[in-house]
C-alpha positions as CSV (number, residue, x, y, z in Angstrom):
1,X,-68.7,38.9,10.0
2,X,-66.0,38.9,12.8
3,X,-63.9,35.2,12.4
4,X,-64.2,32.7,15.1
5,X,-61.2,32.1,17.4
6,X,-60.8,28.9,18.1
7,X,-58.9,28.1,21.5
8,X,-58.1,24.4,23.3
9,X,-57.7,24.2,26.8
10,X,-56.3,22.0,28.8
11,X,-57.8,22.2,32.5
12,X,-57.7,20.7,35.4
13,X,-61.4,19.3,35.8
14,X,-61.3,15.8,36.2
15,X,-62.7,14.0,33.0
16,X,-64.1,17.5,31.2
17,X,-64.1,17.4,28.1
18,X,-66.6,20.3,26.8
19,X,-66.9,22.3,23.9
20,X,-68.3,25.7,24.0
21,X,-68.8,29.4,22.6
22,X,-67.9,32.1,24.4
23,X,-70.3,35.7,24.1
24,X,-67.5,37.2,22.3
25,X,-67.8,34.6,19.8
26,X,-64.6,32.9,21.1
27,X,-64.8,28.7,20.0
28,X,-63.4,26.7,23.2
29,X,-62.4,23.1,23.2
30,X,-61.4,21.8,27.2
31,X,-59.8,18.7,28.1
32,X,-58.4,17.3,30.8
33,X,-56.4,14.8,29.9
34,X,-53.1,15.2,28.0
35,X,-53.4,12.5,25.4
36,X,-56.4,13.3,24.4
37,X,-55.3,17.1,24.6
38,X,-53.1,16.7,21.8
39,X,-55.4,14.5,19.6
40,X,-57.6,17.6,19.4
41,X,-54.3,19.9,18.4
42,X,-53.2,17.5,16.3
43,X,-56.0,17.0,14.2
44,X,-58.5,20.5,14.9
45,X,-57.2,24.2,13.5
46,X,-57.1,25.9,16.8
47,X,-55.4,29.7,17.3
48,X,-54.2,29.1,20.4
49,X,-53.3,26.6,23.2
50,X,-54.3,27.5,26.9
51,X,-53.2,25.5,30.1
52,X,-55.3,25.5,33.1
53,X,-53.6,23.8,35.6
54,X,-53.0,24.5,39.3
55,X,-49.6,25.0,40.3
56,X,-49.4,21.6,42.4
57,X,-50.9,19.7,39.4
58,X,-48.9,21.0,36.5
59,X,-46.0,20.0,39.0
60,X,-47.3,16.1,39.2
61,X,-47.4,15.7,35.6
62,X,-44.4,16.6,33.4
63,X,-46.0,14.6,30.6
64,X,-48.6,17.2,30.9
65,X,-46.1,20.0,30.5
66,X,-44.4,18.2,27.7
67,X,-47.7,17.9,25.8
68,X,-48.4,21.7,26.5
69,X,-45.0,22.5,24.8
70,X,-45.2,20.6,22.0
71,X,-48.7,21.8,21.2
72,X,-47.4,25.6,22.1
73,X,-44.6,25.3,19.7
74,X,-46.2,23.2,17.1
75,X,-45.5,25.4,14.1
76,X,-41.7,25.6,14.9
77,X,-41.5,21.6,15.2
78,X,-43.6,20.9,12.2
79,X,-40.7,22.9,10.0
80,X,-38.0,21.4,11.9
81,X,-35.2,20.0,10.0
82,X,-35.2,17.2,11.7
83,X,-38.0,14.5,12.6
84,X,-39.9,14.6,16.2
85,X,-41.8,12.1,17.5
86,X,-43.7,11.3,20.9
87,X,-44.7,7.9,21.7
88,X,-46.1,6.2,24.8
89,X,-44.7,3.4,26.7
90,X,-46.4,1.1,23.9
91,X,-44.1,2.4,21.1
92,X,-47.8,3.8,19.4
93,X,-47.2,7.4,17.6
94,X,-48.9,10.7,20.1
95,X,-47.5,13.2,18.1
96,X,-45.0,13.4,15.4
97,X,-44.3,16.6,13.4
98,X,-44.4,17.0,9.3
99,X,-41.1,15.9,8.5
100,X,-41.9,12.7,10.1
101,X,-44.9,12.4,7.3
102,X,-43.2,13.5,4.9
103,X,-39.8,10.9,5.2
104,X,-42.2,7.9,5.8
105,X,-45.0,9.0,3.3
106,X,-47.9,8.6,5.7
107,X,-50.0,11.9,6.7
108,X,-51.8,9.7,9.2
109,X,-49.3,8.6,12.2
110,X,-50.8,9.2,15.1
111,X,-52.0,6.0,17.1
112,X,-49.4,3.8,15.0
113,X,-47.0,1.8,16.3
114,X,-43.6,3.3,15.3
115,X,-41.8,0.8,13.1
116,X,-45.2,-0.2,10.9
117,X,-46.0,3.9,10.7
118,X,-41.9,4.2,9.5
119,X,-43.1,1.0,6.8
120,X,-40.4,-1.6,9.0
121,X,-37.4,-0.4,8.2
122,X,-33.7,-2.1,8.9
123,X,-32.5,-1.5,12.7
124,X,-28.7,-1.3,13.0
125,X,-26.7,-0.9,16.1
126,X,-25.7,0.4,18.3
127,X,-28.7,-1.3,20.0
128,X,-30.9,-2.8,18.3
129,X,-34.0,-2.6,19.9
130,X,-34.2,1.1,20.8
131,X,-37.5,1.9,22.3
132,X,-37.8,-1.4,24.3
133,X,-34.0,-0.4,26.0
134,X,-35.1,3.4,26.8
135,X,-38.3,2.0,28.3
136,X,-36.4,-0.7,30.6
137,X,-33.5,1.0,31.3
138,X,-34.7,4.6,31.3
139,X,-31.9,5.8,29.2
140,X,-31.2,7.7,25.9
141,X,-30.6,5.0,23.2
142,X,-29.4,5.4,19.5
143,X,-29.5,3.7,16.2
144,X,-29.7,3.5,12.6
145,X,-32.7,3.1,10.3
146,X,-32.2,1.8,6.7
147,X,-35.4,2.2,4.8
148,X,-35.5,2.8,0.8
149,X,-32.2,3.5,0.4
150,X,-32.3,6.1,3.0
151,X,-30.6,6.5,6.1
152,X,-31.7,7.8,9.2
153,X,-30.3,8.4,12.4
154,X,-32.6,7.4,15.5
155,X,-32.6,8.9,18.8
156,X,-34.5,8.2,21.9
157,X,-35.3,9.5,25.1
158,X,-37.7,8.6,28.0
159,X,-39.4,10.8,30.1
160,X,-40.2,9.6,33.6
161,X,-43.2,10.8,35.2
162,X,-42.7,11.2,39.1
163,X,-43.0,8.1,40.2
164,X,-40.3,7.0,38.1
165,X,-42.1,5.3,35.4
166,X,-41.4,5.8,31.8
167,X,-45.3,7.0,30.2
168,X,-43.8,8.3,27.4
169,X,-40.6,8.6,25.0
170,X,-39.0,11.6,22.8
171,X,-37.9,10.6,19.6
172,X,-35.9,12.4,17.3
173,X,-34.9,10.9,13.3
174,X,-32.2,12.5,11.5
175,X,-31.8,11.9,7.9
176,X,-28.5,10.7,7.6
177,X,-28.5,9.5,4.1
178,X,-25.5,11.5,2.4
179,X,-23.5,11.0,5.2
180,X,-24.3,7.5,5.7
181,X,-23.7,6.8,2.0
182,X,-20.0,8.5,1.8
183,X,-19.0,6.6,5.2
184,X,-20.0,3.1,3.7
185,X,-19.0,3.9,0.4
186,X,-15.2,4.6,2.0
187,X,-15.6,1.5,3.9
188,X,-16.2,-0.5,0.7
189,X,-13.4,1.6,-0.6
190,X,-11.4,0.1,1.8
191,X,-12.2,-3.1,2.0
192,X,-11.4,-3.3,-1.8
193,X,-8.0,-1.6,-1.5
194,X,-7.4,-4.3,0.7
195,X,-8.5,-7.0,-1.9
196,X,-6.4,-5.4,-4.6
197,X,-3.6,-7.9,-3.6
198,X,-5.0,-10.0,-1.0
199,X,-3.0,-13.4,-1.9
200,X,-3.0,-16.5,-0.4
201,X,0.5,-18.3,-0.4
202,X,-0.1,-20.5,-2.9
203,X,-1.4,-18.0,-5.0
204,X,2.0,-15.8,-4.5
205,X,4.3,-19.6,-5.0
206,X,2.4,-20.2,-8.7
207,X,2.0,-16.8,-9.6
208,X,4.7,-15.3,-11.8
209,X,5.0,-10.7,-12.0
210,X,3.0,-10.7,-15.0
211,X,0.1,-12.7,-13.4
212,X,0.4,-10.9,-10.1
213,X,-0.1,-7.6,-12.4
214,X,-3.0,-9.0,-14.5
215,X,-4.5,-9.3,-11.3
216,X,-4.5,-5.9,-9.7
217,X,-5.8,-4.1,-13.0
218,X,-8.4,-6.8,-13.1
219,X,-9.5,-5.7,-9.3
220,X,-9.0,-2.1,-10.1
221,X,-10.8,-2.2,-13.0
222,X,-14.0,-4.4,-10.7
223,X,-13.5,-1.7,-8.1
224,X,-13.9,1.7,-10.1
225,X,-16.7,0.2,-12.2
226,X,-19.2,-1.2,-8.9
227,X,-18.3,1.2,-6.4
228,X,-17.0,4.3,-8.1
229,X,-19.5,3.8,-11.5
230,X,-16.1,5.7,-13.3
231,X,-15.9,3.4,-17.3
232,X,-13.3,5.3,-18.7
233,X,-10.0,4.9,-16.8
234,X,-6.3,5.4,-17.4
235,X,-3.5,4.9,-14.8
236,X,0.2,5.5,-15.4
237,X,3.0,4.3,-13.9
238,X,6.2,6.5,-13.4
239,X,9.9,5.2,-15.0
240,X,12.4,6.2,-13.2
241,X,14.8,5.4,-16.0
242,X,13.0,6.9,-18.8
243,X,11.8,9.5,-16.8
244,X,8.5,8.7,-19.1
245,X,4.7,8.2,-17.5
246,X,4.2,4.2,-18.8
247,X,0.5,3.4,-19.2
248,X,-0.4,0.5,-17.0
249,X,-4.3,0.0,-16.9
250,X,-6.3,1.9,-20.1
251,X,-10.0,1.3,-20.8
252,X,-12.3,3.4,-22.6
253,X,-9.2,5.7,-23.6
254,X,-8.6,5.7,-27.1
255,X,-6.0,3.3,-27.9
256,X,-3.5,6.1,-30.3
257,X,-4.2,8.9,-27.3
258,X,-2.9,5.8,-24.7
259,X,0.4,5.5,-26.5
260,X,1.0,9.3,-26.0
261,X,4.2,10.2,-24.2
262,X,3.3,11.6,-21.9
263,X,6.4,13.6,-19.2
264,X,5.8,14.7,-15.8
265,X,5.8,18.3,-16.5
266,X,3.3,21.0,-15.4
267,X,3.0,22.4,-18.8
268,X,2.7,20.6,-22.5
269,X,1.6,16.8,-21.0
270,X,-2.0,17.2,-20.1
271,X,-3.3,17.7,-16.8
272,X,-1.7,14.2,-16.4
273,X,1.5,15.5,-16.5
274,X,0.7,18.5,-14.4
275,X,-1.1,16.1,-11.7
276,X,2.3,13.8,-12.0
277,X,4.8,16.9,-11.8
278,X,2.6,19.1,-8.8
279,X,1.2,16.5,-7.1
280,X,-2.2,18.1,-6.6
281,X,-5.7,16.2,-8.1
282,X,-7.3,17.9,-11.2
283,X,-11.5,18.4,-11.3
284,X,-11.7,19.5,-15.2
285,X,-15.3,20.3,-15.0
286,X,-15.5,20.9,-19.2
287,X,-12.6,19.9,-21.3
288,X,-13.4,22.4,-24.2
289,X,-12.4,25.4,-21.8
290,X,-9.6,23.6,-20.3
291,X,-6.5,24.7,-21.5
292,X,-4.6,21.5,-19.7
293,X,-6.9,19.1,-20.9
294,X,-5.2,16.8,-23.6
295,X,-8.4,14.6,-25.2
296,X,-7.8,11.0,-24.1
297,X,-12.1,9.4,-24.6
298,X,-13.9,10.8,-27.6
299,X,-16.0,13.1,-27.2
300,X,-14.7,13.8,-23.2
301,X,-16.6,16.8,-21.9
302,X,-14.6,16.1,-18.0
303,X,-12.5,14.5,-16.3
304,X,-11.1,13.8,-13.0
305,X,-7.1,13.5,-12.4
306,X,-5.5,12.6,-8.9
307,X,-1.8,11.3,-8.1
308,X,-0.7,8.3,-7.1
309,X,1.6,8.3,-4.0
310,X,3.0,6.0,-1.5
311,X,5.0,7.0,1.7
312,X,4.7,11.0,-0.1
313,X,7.1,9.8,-3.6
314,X,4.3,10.2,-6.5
315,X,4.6,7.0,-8.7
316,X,2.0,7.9,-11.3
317,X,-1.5,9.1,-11.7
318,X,-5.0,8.1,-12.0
319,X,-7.3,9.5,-14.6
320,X,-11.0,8.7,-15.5
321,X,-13.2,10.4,-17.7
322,X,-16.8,11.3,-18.6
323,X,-19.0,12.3,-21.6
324,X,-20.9,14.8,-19.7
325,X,-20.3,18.2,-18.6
326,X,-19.6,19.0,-14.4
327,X,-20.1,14.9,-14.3
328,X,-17.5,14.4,-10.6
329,X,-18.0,16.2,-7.4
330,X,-16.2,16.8,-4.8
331,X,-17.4,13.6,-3.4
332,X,-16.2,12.3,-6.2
333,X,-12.5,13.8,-5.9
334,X,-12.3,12.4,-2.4
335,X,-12.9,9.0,-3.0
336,X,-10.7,8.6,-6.2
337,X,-8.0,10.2,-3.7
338,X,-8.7,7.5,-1.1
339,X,-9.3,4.5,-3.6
340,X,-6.0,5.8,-5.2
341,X,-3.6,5.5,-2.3
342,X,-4.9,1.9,-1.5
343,X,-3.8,1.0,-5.5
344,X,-0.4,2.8,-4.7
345,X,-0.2,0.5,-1.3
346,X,-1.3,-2.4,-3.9
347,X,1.6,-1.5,-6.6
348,X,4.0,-1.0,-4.1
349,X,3.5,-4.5,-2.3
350,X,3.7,-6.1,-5.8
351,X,7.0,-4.7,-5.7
352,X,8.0,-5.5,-2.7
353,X,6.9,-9.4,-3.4
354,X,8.9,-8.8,-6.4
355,X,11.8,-7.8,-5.1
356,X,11.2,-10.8,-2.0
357,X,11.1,-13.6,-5.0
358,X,14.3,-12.1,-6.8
359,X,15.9,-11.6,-3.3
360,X,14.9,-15.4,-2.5
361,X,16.2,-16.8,-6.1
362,X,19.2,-14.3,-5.5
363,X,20.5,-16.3,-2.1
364,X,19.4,-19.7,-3.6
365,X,21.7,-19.8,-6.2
366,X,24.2,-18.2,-4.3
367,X,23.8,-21.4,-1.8
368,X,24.0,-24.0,-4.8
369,X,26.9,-21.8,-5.6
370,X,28.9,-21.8,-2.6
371,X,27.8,-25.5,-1.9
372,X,30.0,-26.1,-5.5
373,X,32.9,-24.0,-5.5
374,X,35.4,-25.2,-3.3
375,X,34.8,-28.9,-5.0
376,X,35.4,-27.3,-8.1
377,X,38.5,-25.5,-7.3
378,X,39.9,-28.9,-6.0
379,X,38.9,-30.6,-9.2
380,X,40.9,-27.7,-10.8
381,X,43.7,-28.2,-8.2
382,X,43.9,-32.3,-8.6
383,X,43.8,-31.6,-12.6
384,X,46.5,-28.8,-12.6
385,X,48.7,-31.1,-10.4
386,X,48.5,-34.5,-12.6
387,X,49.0,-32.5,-15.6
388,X,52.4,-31.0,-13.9
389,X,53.7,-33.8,-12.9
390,X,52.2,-36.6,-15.9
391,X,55.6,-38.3,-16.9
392,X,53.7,-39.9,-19.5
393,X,53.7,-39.0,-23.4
394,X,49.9,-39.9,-24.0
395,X,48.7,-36.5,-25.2
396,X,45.5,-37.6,-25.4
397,X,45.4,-38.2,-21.6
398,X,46.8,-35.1,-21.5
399,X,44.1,-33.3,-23.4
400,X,41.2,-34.9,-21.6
401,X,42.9,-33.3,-18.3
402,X,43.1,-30.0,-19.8
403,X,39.5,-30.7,-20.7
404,X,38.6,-31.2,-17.0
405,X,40.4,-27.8,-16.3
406,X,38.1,-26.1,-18.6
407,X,35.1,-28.1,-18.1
408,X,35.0,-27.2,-14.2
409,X,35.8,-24.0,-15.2
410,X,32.7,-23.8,-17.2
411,X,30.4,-25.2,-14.5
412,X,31.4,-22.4,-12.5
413,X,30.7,-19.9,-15.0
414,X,27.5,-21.7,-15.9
415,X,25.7,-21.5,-12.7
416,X,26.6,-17.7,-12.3
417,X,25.1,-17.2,-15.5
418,X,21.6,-19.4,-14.2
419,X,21.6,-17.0,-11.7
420,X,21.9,-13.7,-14.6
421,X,18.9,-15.3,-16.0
422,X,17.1,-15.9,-13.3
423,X,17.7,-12.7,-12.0
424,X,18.4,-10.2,-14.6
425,X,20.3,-7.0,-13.6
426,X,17.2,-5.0,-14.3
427,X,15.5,-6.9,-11.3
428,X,18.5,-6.7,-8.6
429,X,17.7,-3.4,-6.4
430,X,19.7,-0.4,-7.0
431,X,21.1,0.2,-4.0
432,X,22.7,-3.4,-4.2
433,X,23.7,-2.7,-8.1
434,X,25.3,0.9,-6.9
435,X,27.4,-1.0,-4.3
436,X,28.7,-3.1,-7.1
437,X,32.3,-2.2,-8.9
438,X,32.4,-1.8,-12.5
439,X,36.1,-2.6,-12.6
440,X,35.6,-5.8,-11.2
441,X,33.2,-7.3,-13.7
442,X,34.4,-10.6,-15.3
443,X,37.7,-9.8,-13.6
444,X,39.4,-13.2,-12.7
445,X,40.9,-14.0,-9.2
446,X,43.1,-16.6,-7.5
447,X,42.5,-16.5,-3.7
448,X,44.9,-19.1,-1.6
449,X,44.5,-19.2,2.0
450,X,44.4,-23.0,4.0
451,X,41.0,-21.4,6.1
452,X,38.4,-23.0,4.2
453,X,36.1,-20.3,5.2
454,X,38.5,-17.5,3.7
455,X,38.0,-18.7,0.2
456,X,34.6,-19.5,1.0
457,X,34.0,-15.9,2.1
458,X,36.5,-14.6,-1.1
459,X,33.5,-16.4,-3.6
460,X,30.9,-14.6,-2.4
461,X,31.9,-11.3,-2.0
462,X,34.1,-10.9,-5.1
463,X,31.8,-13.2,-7.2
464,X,29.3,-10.6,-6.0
465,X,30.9,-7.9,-7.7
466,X,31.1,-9.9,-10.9
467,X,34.4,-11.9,-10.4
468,X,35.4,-15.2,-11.7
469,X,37.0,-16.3,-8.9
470,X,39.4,-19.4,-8.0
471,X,41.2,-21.0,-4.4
472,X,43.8,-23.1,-3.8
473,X,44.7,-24.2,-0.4
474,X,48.6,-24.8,-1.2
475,X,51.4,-22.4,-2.7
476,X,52.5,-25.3,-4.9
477,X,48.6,-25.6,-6.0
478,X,48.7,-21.9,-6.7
479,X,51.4,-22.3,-9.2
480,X,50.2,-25.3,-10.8
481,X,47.2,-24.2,-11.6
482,X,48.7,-20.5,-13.4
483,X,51.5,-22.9,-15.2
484,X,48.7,-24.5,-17.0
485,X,45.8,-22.0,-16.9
486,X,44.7,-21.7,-20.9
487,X,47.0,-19.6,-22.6
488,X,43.8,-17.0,-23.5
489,X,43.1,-16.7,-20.2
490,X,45.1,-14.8,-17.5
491,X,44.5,-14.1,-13.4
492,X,44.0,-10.0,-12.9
493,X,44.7,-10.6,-8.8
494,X,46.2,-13.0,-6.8
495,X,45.8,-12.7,-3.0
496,X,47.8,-15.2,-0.8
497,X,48.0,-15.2,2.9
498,X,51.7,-15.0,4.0
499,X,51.6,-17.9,5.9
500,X,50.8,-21.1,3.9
501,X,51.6,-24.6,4.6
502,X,54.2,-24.9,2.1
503,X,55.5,-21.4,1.4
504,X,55.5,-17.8,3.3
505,X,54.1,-15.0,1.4
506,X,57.4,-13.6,0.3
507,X,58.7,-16.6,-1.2
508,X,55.4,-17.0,-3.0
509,X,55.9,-13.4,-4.7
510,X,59.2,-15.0,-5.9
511,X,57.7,-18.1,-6.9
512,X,55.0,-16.0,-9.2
513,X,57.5,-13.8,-10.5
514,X,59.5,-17.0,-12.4
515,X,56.2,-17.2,-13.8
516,X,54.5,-13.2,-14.4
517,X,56.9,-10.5,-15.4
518,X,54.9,-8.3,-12.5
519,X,52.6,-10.2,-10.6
520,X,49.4,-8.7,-9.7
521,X,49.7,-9.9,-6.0
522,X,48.1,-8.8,-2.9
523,X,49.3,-10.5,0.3
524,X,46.9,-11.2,3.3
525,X,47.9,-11.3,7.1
526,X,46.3,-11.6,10.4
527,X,47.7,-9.1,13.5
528,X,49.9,-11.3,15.0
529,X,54.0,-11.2,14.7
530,X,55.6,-11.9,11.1
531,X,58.1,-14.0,11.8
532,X,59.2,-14.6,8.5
533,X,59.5,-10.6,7.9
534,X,57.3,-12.0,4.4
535,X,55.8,-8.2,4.3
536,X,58.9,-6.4,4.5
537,X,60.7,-8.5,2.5
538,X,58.2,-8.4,-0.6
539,X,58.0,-4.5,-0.3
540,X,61.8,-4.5,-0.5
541,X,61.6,-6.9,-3.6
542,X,58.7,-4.3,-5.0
543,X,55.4,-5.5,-3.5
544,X,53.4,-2.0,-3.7
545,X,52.5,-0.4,-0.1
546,X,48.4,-1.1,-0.9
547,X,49.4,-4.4,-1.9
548,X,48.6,-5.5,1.9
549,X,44.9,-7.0,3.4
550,X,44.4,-7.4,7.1
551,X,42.4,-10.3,8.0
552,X,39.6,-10.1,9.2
553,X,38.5,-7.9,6.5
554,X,35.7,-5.7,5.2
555,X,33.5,-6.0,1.9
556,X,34.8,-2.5,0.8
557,X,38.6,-3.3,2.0
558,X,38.5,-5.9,-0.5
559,X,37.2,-4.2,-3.3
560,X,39.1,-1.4,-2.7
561,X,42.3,-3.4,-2.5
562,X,41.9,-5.5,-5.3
563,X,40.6,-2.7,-7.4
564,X,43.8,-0.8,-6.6
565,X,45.7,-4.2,-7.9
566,X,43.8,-4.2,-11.1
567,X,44.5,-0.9,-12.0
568,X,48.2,-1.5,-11.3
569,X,48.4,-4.7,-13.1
570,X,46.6,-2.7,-16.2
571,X,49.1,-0.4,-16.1
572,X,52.0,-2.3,-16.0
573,X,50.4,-4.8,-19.0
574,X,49.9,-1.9,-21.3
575,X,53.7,-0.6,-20.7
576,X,54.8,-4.0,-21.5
577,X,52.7,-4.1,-24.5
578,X,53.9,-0.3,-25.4
């Protein structure tokens, strides 16, 4: 028996709709109008699609010739990747190919209206209501749909009959899931790596390092467990002294295995070490077979390494782990990457808060030092000078003014100790501890000058460097104060300017030297005219050539110039003594 073709037709007779066999057995179905056109293809098994239309009608209706397409090329559509829809101008489903049914779980669309066929999902932007704007505005629109956990990416086009109404609309839905998922998972990403150490002021005021630290692997910890779902995690931190790879955040890790030392070295420290020393991220996809792998949680069949950098210096690493077999992806890889440069950002602003609070506590006690000093050195000044010229016998007034002397002494040298405490060496940055001299440490200086702001300025850069240092405005101050400085104690510099109230700077040299064998003295002078020839005259008496400071002055000039001093008055001590 020969098989039945079955043929659809869509003609130009004006309301026809006929169904008919043919004498060679040929099935045909002919409609006139469009709509109804494709609920016969839709719905009927049909071997081919005819259109019978005039020229000059198949012009006047290009919803017609859309309808004639879609029907034509039906069996491309329906394995489309993608989802196609038609509507009409009331949103209600025409047409809409397989992947459309299969997405939304309903075989039975057409005659719907969109949303309730799609079971109501979630509209996002860019607009909001899609289909009404195409319709009104007669433009392409976009959106998102959210729908079971699924994404899909909406868009829609109007087609405008010739009279420029909109009759129907063209709608394509893209899954966008994957892609959807990865762009708001990298969003939450970031969004948490700016919560890492998001701190309100007070929060930074009452919180001390420790606390500050406590919080970040708390937030780390949050963040790699909600968004990431990673359980077993180990981060290290990179010493720059010890050179050694300091666990700062371990959980899950055994605790023996997170005591290991571990160096940053592509070879013998576990892909840890190799991640720390390349800089590249390591995907062990099964630990047995990885000769890198060092076993960090029991029974650890992969795990997933990346570095931590900031501004391209690699500061440590970030491991996690997994019991399973292949258990990160790519995926994966990339967002531990991102997630790990916002905890580097995070690290590195604790740091820089650090070093703001030990900067800030650094110039505070400076300031309640230099508010102190000068007072002190006059209370060492007014006690040197009643003790030289007391004409009394009372030695006990006499030892409670050499009490003074060492009292004020010690107030001086108790507040720069505060400040040690406060700020330990460990905490001051390095490039202010390499600018400091080693020679000068607990080195003992007498500055006189009459400018206030001289011997202000000589405290805090030699004080700076470590230096116990003392003023006097007066010569005759000067040289009370060395009579009756405490026989243990000694001054390794004295800098005078050569033109003080009382004496010029040669006559202070030969003042000092009744007193000091060879005086470590260093004289200070402005540009103008030496009238008192004070330089030339203390060379001539042996006043070394370095032994000369220009005012104004540098930080290093002074260093340099009373490091030169030191070394001399060294010298000449250990010849006396040899």
């Amino acid at each position: 028996m020969t098989p039945v073709t079955k043929t659809l037709v869509l003609t130009s007779a004006a309301s026809c709709s006929d169904a008919s066999t043919t004498p060679h057995g040929e099935h045909v179905v002919a409609v006139s109008e469009p709509l109804e056109f494709l609920q016969h293809f839709m719905h009927g098994s049909f071997d081919r699609v005819v259109a019978d239309l005039p020229p000059a009608q198949a012009k006047a209706s290009p919803a017609g010739h859309l309808l004639i397409n879609l029907a034509c090329t039906h069996s491309i559509l329906d394995r489309a990747p993608d989802g196609i829809a038609v509507l009409d101008k009331n949103s209600r489903i025409v047409w809409a190919n397989q992947r459309v049914s299969e997405w939304f779980e309903n075989p039975n669309l057409a005659g719907m209206g969109f949303y309730d066929a799609l079971g109501k999902p979630e509209i996002h932007g860019p607009d909001i209501h899609p289909l009404i704007t195409a319709i009104n505005k007669k433009v392409i629109t976009r959106a998102m749909l959210a729908k079971n956990d699924r994404y899909f990416r909406l868009q829609v086009a109007p087609i405008l009959e010739n009279s420029g109404d909109v009759e129907h609309l063209i709608v394509t839905i893209a899954d966008s899931t994957e892609t959807t998922k990865q762009r708001l998972k990298m969003q939450a990403l970031h969004e948490a790596e700016l919560a890492l150490t998001s701190l309100t002021t007070q929060e930074i005021f009452d919180m001390d390092v420790e606390s500050r630290i406590e919080l970040l692997k708390y937030n780390i910890l949050k963040h790699t467990r909600d968004l990431l779902n990673f359980d077993v995690i180990e981060i290290r931190l990179l010493d720059s002294k010890t050179g050694l790879l300091v666990p700062l955040l371990s959980e899950g890790i055994d605790s023996e295995v997170s005591k290991r030392d571990l160096y940053p070295r592509a070879e013998g420290n576990g892909v840890t070490g190799f991640v720390v020393a390349t800089g590249h991220s390591y995907l062990c996809e099964d630990t047995r077979n990885d000769p890198l792998y060092l076993d960090g949680l029991v029974g650890a069949k992969s795990s997933l390494t990346v570095p931590l950098k900031f501004n391209n210096k690699i500061i440590g690493s970030f491991n996690v782990e997994s019991p399973d077999v292949n258990a990160f992806t790519d995926s994966d890889l990339e967002f531990l990457e991102s997630f790990a440069r916002g905890v580097a950002a995070s690290l590195n602003t604790l740091e820089l808060l650090d070093a703001q609070r030990t900067t800030a506590t650094h110039q505070s006690i400076e300031k309640i030092h230099g508010a102190v000093v000068i007072n002190i050195d006059q209370i060492l000044m007014d006690a040197a000078l009643v003790i030289e010229n007391y004409i009394g016998h009372d030695m006990e007034v006499t030892k409670r003014l050499q009490r003074v002397l060492k009292n004020a002494r010690e107030i001086k040298t108790n507040i720069q100790k505060v400040g040690e405490n406060m700020v330990p060496a460990d905490d001051i940055p390095q490039t202010i501890v390499s600018r400091q001299s080693s020679l000068l440490k607990g080195k003992r200086i007498l500055m006189i000058d009459a400018d206030e702001q001289v011997r202000t300025v000589a405290h805090q850069f030699l004080e700076r460097q470590g230096c116990i240092v003392e003023t006097a405005e007066f010569g005759f101050e000067a040289i009370s104060m060395i009579k009756n400085l405490d026989p243990e104690l000694s001054y390794d510099a004295i800098i005078a300017d050569i033109r003080l109230a009382d004496v010029s700077g040669f006559e202070m040299l030969m003042k000092l030297r009744e007193l000091l064998k060879k005086p470590p003295l260093v004289l200070m002078t402005g540009f103008g005219y030496d009238v008192k020839h004070s330089i030339v005259n203390a060379r001539k008496a042996g006043l070394r050539p370095e032994a000369v400071l220009y005012k104004p002055f540098r930080l290093d000039q002074l260093v340099e110039t009373v490091e030169l001093t030191i070394k001399a008055h060294q010298a000449n001590t250990a010849d006396s003594v040899g």
